[in-house]
C-alpha positions in Angstrom: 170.8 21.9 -172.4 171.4 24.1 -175.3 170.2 23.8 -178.6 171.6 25.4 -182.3 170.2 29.4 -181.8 167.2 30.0 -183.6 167.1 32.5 -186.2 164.5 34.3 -184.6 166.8 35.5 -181.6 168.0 38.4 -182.4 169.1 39.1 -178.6 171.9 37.2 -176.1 170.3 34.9 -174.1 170.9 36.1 -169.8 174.0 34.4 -168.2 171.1 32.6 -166.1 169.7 31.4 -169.4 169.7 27.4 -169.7 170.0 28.2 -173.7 167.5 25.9 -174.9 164.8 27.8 -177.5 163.7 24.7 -178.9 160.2 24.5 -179.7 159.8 28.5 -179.2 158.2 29.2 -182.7 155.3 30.7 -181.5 155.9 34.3 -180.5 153.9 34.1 -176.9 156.2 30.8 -176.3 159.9 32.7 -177.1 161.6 33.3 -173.6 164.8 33.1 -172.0 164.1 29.9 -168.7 166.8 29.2 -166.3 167.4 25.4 -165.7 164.8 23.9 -163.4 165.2 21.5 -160.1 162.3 19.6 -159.4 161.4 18.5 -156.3 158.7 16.2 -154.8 156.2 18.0 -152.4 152.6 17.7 -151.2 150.1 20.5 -151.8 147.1 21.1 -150.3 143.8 21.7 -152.1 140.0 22.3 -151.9 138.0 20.1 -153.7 134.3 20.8 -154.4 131.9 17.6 -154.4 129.1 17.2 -156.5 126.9 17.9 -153.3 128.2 21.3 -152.5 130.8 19.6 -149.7 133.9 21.3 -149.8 136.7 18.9 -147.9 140.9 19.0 -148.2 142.8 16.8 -150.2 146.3 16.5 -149.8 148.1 15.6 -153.2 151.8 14.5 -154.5 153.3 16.9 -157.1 156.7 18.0 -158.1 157.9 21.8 -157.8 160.3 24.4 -158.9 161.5 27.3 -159.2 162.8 29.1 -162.0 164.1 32.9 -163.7 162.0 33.6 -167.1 162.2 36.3 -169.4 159.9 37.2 -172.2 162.1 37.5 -175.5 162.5 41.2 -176.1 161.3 42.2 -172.6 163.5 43.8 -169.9 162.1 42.4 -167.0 163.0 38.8 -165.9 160.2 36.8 -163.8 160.5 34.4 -160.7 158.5 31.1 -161.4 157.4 29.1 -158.8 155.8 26.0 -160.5 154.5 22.8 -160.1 153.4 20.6 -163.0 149.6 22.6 -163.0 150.0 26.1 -161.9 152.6 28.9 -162.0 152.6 31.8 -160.0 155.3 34.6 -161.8 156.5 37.2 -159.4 159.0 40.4 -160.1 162.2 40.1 -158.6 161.3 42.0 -155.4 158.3 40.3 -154.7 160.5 37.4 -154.8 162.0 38.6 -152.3 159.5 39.6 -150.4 157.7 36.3 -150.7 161.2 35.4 -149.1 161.6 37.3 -146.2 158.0 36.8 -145.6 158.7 33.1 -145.9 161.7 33.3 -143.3 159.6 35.2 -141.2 156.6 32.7 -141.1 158.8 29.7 -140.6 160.7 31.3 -137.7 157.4 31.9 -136.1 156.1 28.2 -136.5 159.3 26.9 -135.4 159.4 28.7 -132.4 156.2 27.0 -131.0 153.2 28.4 -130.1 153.2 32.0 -128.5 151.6 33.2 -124.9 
């Protein structure tokens, strides 16, 4: 969705750029954000009890990923997000974290090994 360009950006937005600076006044808050599909997933998390119990709990969120760019900086971001935490990687620990992820899967979906 794009919005009427701020006078504060003084640069083009990326092509990846979903154009939208709306609400950007703060300087920490200015970046260029590709557009963002959200899908449902489970997570899994450790939750400490007030007895000292540590147990799982498995809970319902939604997740993306996205491209971000700090306005003025050179180096865009991969976000993976869910509506509580973001974890920002560089471009080639995206890729990494994909290849890894390829690997990994290969490995559980080739059943269990001698």
């Amino acid at each position: 969705m794009h919005t009427e360009r701020p006078a504060w950006l003084a640069e083009w937005c990326p092509v990846w750029c979903g154009g939208d600076h709306g609400g950007q006044e703060l300087l920490d808050d200015r970046r260029h954000q590709s557009s963002a599909a959200w899908w449902p997933e489970l997570v899994q998390r450790r939750q400490v009890l007030p007895s000292g119990e540590v147990r799982r709990v498995v809970l319902p969120t939604d997740m993306a990923v996205i491209a971000v760019q700090q306005v003025g900086e050179a180096q865009p971001w991969v976000a993976v997000t869910t509506d509580v935490e973001l974890l920002e990687l560089t471009p080639e620990g995206a890729r990494r974290l994909r290849a890894e992820l390829g690997s990994l899967l290969d490995r559980l979906e080739g059943g269990r090994g001698g």
